[in-house]
Backbone bond lengths (Angstrom), bond angles and torsions (degrees), N, CA, C in turn:
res aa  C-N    CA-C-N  psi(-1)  N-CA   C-N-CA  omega(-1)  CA-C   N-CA-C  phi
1 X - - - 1.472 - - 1.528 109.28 -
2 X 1.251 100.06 125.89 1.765 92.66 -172.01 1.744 97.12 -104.43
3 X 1.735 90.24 166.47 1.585 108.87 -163.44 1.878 121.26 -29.04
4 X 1.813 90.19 -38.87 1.378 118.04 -163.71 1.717 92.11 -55.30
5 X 1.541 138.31 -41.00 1.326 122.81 -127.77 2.153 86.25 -140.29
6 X 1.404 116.74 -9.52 1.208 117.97 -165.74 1.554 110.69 -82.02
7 X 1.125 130.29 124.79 1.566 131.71 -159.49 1.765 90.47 -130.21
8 X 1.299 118.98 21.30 1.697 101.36 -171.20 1.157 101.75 -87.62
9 X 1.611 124.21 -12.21 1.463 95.79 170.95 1.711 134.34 -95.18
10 X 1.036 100.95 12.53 1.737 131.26 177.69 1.849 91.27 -66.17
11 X 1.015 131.30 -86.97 1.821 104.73 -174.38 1.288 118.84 -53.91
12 X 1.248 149.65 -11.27 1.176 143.92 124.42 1.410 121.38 -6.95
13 X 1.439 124.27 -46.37 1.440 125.82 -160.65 1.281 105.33 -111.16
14 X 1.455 120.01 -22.81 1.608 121.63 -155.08 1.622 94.50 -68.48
15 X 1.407 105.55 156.96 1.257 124.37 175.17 1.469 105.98 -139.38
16 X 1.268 111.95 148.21 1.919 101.47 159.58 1.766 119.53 -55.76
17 X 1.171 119.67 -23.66 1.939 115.07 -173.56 1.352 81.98 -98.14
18 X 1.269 142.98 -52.31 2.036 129.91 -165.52 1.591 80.86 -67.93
19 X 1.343 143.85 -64.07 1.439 99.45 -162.84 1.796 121.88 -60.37
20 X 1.203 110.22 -46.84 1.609 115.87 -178.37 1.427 82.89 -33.36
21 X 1.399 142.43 -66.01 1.085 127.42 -114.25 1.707 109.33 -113.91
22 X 1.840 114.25 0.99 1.213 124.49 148.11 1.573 133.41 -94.19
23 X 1.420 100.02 -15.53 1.438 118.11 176.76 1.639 79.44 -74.26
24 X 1.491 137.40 -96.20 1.686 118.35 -165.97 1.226 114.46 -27.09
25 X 1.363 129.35 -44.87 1.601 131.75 -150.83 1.872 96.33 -67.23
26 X 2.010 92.10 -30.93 1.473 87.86 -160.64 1.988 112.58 -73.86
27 X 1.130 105.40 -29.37 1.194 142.81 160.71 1.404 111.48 -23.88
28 X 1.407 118.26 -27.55 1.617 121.79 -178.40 1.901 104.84 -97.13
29 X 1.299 117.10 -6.04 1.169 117.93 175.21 1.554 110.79 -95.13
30 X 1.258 134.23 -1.69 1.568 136.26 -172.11 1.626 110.57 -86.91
31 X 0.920 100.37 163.67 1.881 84.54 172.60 1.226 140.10 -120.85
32 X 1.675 86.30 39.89 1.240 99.33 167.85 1.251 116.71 -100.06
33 X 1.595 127.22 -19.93 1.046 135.53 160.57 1.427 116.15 -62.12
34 X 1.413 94.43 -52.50 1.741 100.44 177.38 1.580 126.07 -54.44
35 X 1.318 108.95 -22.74 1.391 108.93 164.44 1.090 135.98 -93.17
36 X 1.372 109.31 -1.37 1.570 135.23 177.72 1.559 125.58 -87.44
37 X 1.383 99.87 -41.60 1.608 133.83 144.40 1.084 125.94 -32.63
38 X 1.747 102.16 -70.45 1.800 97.38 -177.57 1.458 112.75 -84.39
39 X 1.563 112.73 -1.79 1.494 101.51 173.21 1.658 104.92 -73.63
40 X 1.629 106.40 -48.77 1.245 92.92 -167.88 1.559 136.67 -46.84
41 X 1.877 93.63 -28.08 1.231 100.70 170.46 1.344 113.54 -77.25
42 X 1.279 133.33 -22.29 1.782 131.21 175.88 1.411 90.78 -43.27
43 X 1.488 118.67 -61.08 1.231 113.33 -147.81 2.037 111.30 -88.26
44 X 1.265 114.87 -39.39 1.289 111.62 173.57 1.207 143.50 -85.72
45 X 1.625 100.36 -10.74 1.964 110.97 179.18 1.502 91.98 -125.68
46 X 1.330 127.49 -82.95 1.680 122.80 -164.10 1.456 108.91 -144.46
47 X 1.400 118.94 120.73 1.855 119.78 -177.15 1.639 83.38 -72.95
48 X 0.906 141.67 -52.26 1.762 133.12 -167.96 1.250 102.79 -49.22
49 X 1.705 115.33 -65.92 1.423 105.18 -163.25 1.760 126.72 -83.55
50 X 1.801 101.18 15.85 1.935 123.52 -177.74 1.199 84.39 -100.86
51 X 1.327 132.67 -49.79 1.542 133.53 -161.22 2.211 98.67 -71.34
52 X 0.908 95.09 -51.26 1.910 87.92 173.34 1.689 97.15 -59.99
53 X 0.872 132.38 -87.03 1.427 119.39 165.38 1.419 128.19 -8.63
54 X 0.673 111.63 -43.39 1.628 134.65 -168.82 1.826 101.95 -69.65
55 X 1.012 90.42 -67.51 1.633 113.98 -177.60 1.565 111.63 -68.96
56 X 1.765 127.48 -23.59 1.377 111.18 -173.75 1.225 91.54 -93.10
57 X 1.928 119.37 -32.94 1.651 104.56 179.90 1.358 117.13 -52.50
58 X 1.727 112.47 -49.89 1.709 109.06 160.98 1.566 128.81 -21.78
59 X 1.501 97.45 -50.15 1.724 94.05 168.06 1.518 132.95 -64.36
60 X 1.464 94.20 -62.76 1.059 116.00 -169.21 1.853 96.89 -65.27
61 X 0.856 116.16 -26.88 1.929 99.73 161.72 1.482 116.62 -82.92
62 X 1.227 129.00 -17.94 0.850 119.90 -162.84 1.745 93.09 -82.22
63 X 1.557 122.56 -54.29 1.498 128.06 168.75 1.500 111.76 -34.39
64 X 1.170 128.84 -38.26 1.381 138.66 -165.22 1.892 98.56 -71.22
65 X 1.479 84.99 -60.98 1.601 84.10 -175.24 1.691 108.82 -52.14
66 X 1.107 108.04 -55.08 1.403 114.17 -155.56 2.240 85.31 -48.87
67 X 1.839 104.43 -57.08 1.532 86.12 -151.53 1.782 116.09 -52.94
68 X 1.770 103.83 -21.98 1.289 102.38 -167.00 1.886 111.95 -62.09
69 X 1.445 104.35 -25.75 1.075 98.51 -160.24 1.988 103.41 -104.20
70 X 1.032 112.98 5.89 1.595 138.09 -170.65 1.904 92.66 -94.74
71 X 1.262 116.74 -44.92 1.472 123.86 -165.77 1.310 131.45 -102.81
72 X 1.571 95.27 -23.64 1.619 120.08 177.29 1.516 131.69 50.43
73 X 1.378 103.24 40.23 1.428 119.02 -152.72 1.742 123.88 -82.25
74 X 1.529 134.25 68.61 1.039 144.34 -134.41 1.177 94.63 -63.01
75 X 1.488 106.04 144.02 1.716 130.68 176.25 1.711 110.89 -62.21
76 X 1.193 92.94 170.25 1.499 86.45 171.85 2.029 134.33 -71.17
77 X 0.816 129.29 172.87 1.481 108.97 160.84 1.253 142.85 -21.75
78 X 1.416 125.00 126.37 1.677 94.20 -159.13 1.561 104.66 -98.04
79 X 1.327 134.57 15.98 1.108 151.57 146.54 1.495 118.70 -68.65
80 X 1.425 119.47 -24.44 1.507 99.92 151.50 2.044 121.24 -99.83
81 X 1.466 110.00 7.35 1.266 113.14 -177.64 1.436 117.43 -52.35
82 X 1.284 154.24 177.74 0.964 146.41 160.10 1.751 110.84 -146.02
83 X 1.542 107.21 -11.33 1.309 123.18 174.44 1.389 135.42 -80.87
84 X 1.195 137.76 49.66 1.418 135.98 -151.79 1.684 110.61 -29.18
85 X 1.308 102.09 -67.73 1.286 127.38 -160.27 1.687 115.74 -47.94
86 X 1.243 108.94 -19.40 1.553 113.12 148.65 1.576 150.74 -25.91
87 X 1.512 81.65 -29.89 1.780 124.28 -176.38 1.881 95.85 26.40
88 X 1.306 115.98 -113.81 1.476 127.32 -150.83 1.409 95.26 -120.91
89 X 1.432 121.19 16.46 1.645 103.01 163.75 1.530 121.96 -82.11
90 X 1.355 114.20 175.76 1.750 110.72 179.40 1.018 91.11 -100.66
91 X 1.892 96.31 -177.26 1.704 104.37 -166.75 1.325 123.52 -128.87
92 X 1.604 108.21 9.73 1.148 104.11 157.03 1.739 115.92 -118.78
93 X 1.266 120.18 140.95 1.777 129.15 18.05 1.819 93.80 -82.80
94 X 1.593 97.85 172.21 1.621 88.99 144.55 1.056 132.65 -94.98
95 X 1.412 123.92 141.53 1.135 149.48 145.82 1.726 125.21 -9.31
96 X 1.049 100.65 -70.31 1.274 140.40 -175.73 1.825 113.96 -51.50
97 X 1.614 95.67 -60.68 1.593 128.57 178.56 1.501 92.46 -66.54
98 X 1.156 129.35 -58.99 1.603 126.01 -161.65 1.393 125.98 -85.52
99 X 1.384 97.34 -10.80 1.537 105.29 -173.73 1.851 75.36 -98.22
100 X 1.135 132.67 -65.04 1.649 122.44 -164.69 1.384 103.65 -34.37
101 X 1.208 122.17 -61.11 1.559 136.97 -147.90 1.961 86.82 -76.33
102 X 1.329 134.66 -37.82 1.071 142.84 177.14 2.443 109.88 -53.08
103 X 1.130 60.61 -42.96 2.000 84.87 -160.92 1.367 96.19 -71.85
104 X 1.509 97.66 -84.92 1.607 102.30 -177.45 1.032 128.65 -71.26
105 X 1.600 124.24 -7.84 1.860 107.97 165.28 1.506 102.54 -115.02
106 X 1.373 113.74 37.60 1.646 114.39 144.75 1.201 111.65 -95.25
107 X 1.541 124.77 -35.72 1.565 134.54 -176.06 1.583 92.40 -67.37
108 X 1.512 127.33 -49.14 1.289 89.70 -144.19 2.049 93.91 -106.94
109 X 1.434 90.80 11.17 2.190 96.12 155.50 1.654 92.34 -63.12
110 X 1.408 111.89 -69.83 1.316 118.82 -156.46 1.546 105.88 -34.64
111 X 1.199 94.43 -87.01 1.706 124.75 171.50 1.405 116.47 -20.94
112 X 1.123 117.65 -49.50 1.825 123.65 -164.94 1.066 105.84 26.25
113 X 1.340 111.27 86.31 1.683 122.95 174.31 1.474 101.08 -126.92
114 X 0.719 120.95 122.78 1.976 130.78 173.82 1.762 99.31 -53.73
115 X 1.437 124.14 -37.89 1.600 112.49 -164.49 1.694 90.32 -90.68
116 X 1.259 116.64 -30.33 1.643 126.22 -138.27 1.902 82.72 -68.84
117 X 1.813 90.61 -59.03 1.689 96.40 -173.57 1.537 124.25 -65.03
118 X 1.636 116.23 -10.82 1.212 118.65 169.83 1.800 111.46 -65.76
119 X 1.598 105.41 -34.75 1.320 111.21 -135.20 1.820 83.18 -98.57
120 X 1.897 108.13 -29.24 1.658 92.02 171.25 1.544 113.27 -81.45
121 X 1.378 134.95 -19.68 1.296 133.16 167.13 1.242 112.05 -48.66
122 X 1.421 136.25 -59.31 1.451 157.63 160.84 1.713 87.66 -23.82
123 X 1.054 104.15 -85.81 1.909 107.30 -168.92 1.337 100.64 -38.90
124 X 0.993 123.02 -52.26 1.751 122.77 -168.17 1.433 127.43 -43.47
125 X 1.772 83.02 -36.44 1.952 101.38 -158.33 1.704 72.88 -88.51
126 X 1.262 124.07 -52.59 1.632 108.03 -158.74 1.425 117.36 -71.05
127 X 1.014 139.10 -20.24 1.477 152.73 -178.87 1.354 102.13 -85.81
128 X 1.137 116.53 -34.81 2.079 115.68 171.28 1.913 120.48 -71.05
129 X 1.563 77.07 -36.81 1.561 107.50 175.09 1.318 118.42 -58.92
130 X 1.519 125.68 -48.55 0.983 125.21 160.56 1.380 136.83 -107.21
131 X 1.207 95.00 42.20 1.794 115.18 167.24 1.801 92.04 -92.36
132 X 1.527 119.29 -33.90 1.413 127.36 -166.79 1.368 103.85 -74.48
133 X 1.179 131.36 -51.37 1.371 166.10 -157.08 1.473 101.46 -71.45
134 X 1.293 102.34 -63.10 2.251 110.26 179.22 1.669 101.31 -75.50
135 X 1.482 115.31 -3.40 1.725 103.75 -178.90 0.975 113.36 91.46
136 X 1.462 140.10 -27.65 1.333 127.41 -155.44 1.642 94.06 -99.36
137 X 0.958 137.51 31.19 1.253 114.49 141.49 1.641 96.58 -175.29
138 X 1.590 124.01 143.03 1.197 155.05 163.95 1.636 128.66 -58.85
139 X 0.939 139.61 137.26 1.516 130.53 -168.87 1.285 127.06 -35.84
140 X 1.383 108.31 -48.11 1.699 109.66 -179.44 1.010 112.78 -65.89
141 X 1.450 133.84 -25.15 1.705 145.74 173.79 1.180 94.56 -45.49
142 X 1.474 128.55 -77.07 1.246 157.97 165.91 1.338 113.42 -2.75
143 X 1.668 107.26 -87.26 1.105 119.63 -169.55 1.441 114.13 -63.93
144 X 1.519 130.58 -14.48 1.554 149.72 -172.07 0.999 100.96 -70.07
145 X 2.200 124.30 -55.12 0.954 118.86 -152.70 1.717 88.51 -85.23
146 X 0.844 118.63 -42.43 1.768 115.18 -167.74 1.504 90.00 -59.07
147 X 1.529 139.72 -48.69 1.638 96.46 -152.03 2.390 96.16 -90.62
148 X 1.549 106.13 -0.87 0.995 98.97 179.77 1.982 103.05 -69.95
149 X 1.418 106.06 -34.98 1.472 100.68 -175.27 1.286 113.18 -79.64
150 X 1.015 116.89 13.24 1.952 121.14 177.20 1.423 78.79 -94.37
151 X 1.710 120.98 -61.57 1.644 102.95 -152.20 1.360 93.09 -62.66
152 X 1.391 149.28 -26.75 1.721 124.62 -179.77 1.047 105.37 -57.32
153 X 1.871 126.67 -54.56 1.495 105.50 178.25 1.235 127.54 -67.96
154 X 1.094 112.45 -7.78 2.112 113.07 -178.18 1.523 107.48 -88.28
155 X 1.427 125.61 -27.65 1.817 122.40 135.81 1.282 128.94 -57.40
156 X 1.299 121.09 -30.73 1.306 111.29 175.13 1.624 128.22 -94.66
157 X 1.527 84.02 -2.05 1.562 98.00 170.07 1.695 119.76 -87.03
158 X 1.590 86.48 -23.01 1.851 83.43 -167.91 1.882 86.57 -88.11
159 X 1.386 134.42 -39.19 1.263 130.07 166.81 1.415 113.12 -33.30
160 X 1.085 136.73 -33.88 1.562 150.29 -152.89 1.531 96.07 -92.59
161 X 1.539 119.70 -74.09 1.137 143.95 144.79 1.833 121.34 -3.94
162 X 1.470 100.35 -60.64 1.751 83.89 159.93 1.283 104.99 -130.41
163 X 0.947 113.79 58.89 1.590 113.68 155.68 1.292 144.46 58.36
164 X 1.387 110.44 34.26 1.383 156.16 -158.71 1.493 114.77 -54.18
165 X 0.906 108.48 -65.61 1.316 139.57 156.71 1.437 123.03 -52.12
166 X 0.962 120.56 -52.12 1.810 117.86 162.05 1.223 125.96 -76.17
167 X 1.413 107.88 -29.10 1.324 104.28 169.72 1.483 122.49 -76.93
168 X 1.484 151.64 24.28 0.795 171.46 -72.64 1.744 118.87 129.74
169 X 1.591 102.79 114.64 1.427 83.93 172.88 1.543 125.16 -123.68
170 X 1.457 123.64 158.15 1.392 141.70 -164.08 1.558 93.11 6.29
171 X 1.634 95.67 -74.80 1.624 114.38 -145.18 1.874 91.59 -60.44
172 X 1.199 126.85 -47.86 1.361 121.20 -167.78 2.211 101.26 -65.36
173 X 1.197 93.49 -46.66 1.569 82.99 -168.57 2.076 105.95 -68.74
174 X 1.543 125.81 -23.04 1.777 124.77 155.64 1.572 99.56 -55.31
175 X 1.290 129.06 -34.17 1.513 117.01 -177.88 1.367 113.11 -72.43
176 X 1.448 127.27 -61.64 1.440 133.11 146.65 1.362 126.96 -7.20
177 X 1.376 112.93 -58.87 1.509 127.11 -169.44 2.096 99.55 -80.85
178 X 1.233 112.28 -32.36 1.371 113.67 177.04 1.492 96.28 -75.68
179 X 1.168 105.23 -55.24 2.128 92.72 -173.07 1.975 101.59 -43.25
180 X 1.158 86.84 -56.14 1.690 103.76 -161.60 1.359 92.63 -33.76
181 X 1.268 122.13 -82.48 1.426 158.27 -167.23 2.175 98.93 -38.57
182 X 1.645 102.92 -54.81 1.476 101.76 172.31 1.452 124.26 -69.35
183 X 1.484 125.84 -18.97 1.652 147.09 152.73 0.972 100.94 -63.79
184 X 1.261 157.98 -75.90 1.410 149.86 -178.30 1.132 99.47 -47.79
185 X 1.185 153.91 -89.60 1.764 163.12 -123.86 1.921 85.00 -74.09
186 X 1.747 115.61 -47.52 1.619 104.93 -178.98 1.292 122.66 -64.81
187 X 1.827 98.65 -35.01 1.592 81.21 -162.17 1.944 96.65 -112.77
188 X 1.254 107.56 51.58 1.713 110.03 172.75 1.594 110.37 -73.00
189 X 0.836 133.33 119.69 1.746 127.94 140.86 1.163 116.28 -32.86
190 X 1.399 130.10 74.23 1.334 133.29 171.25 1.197 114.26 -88.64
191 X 1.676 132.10 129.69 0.983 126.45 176.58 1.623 110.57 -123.63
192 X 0.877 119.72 -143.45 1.761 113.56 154.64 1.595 117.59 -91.75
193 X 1.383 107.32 135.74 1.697 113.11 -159.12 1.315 127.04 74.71
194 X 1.546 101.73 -30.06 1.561 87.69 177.80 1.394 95.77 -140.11
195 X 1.944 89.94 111.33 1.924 109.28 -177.06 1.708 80.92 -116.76
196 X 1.228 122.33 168.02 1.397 144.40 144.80 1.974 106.99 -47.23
197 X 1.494 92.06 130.47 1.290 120.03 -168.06 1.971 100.17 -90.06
198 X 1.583 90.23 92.75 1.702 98.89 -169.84 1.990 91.27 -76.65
199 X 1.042 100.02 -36.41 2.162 77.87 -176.91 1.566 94.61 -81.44
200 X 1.000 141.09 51.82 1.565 139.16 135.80 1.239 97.19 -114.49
201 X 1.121 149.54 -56.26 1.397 150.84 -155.01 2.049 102.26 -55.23
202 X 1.671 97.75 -35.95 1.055 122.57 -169.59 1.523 125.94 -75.88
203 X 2.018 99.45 -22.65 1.310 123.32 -179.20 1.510 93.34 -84.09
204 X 1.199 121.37 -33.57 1.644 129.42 -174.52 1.413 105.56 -59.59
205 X 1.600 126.49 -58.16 1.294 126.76 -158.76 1.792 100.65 -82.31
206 X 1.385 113.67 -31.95 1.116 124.84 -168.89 1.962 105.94 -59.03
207 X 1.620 96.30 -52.92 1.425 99.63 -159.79 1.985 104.89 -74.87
208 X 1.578 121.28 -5.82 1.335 118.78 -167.76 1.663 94.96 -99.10
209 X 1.484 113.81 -28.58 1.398 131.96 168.89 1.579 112.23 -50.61
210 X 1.152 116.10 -56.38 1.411 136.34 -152.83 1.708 107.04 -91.41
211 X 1.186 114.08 -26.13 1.450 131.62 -166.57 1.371 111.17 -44.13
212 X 1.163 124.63 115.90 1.734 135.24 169.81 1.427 132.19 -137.35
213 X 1.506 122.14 143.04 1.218 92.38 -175.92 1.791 123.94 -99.58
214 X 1.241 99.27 163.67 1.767 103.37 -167.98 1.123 100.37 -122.07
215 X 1.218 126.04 150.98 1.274 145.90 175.14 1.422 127.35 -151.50
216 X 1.681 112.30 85.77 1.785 119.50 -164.97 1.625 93.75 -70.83
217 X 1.858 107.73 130.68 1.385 126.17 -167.05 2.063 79.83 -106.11
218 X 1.075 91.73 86.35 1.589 109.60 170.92 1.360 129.24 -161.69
219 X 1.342 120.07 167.49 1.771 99.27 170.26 1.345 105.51 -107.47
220 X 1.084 112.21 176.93 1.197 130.05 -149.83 1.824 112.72 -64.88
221 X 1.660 126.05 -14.62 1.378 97.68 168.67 1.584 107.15 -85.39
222 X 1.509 104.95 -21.01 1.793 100.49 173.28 1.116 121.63 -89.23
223 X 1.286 129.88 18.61 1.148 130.78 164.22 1.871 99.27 -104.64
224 X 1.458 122.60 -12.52 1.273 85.31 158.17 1.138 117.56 -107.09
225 X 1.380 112.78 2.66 1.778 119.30 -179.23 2.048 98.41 -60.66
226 X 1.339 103.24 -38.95 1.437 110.45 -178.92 1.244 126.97 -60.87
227 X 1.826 101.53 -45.20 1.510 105.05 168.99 1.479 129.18 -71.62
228 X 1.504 104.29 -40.06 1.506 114.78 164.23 2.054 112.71 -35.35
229 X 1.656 80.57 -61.81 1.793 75.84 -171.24 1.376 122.07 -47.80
230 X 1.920 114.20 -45.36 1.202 134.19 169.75 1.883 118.92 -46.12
231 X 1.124 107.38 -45.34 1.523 118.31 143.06 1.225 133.18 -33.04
232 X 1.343 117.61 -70.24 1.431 123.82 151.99 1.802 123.74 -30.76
233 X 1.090 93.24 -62.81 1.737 105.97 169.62 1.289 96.82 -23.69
234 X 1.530 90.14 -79.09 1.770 101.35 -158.09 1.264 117.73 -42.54
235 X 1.500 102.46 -55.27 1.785 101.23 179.04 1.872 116.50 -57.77
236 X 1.115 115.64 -35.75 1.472 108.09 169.72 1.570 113.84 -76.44
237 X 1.522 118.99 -7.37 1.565 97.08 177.59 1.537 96.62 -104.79
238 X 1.154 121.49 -15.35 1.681 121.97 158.26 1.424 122.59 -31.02
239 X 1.921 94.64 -64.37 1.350 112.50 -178.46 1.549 131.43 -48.59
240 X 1.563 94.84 -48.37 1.592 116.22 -179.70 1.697 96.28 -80.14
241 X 1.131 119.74 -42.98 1.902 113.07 -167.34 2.172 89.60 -62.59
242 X 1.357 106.64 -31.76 1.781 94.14 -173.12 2.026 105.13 -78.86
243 X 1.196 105.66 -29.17 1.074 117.45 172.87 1.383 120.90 -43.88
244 X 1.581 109.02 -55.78 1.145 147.62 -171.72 2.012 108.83 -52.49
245 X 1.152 70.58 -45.62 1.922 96.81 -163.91 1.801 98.29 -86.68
246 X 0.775 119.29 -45.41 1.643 130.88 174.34 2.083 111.20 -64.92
247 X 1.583 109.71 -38.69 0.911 105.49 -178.35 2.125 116.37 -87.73
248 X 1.562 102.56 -10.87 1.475 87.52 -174.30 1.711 78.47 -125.75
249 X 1.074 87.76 147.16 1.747 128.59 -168.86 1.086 112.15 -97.87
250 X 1.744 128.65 87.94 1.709 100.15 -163.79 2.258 76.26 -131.29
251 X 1.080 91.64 155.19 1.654 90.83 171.23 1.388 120.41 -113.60
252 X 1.505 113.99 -164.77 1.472 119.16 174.64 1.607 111.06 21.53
253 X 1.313 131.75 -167.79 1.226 148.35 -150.32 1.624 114.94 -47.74
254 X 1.149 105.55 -42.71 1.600 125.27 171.18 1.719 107.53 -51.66
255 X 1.259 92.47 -58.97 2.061 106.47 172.16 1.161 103.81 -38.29
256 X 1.450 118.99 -81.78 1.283 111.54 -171.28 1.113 132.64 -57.06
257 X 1.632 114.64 -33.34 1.054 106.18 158.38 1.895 145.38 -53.69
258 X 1.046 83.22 -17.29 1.899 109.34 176.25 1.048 118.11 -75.86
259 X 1.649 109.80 -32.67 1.267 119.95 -157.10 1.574 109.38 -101.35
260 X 1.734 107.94 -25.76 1.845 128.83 170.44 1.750 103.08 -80.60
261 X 1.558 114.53 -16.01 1.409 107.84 167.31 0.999 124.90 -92.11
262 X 1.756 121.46 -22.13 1.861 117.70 159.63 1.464 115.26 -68.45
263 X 1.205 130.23 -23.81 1.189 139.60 -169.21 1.753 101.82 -76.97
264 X 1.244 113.72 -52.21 1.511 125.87 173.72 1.820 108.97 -63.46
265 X 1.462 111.40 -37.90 1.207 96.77 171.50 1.385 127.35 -91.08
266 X 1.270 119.98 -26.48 1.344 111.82 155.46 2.039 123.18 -54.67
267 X 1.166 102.34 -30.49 1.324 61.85 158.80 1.563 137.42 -132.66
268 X 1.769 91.40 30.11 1.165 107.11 160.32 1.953 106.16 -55.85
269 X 0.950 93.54 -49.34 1.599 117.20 -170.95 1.800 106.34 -56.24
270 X 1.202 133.60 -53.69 1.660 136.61 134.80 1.152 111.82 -11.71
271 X 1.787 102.37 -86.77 1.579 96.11 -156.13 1.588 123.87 -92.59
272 X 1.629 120.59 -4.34 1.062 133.91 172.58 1.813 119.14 -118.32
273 X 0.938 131.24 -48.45 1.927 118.53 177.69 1.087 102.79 -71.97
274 X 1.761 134.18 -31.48 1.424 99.98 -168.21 1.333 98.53 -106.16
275 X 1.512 144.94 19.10 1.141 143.97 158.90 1.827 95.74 -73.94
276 X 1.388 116.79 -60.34 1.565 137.40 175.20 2.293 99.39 -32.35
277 X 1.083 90.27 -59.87 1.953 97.56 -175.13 1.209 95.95 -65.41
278 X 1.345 148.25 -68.27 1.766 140.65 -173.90 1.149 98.44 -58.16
279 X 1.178 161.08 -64.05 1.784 155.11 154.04 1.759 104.97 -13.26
280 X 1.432 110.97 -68.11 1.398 101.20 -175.24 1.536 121.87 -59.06
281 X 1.362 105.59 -29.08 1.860 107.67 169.05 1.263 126.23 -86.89
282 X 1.724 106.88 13.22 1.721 107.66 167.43 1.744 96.72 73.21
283 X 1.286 132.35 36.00 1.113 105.01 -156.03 2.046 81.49 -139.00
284 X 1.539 106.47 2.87 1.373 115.75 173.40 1.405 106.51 -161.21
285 X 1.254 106.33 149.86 1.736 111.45 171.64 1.536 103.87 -122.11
């Protein structure tokens, strides 16, 4: 077993407090956090600069899925796993590694803060770290997803760079994102269990659709008392919109279609009604 794939020295290290304390760490790579996250920031620092965020994690998961299920790359032993929630996906790239390196070294490009970029580098190495640590995935997993999530930022940097994005308007870049979005959905590796996730595709078109800006006319503990609550929202209309989708059974063309319209309305519902409700109570401009 070479270096790339060898996990025997991972029970060696485990402890009862290092696991508590990589199982949370791991916890910042899921997306339920991740969507909880960039709302908070929609709503408490900048909807422009959560929504660029917003949209490269869109990618950069969407690439992830496609390679895991394009390559079929079996996890490690499931006797050293420690992660349930993994269920039946493969394990290379990671997930985990590429979405971190995606998240936190866009914040801290943006940001250029000397502590900000120490403190998202730090997250990076530890959230990769214990993808190794819970078993579910082996070094090369690792190192794949980190240098694949550099190349998202080293495209989205040179995009930034000449002006990609502005030069381009609304209606052409919703046309873009539908091609994109209908190329992915054709050319997925679908097998059984693992088809392309049409209510994400749906959170994608929904949240560039929906996009507005907010501005809480508060200081700063009520402006996060505001975002917090707005947070809350989300995660309970998450819950019920997955609920929603799990409880009615619709198939073939109709399905998906049902399923690319909760996705669009949830986050129509994020980035546009509840920006729309703090506006109507004078309580944001």
């Amino acid at each position: 077993m070479s270096i790339w794939n060898d996990l025997s020295w991972v029970e060696n290290i485990r402890t009862p407090i290092l696991s508590i304390f990589f199982e949370n760490i791991s916890l910042l790579g899921y997306p339920t956090f991740l969507i909880l996250f960039i709302s908070f920031g929609y709503f408490f620092w900048s909807p422009s600069r959560f929504s660029r965020v917003a949209m490269l994690l869109f990618i950069s998961g969407l690439m992830n899925s496609f390679l895991k299920d394009f390559f079929q790359d079996p996890r490690p032993l499931i006797e050293l796993m420690l992660d349930p929630k993994v269920g039946t996906s493969y394990g290379w790239p990671s997930g985990h590694a590429q979405i971190a390196v995606t998240l936190w070294g866009l914040l801290a490009y943006e940001l250029k803060n000397k502590w900000i970029s120490i403190g998202a580098g730090t997250l990076i190495l530890l959230i990769s770290f214990s993808r190794m640590y819970l078993g579910v995935h082996d070094f090369g997993d690792v190192l794949s997803g980190l240098i694949i999530g550099a190349l998202v930022l080293a495209i989205w940097n040179f995009a930034v760079i000449n002006n990609v994005y502005e030069s381009l308007s609304n209606h052409i870049w919703l046309l873009l994102i539908l091609l994109f979005q209908l190329i992915f959905y054709i050319a997925y590796p679908s097998h059984e269990g693992h088809e392309p996730n049409i209510w994400f595709l749906g959170v994608m078109m929904g949240w560039f659709v929906g996009f507005s800006e907010i501005h809480l006319n508060s200081g700063k503990i009520q402006k996060f008392l505001l975002s917090s609550l707005s947070v809350l929202t989300v995660f309970v209309s998450m819950i019920l919109i997955t609920q929603l989708e799990a409880n009615i059974e619709v198939e073939g063309f109709l399905g998906m279609f049902f399923s690319y319209s909760l996705g669009i309305f949830f986050s129509i519902f994020v980035t546009w009604i509840i920006p729309r409700f703090w506006k109507s109570t004078n309580l944001a401009s």
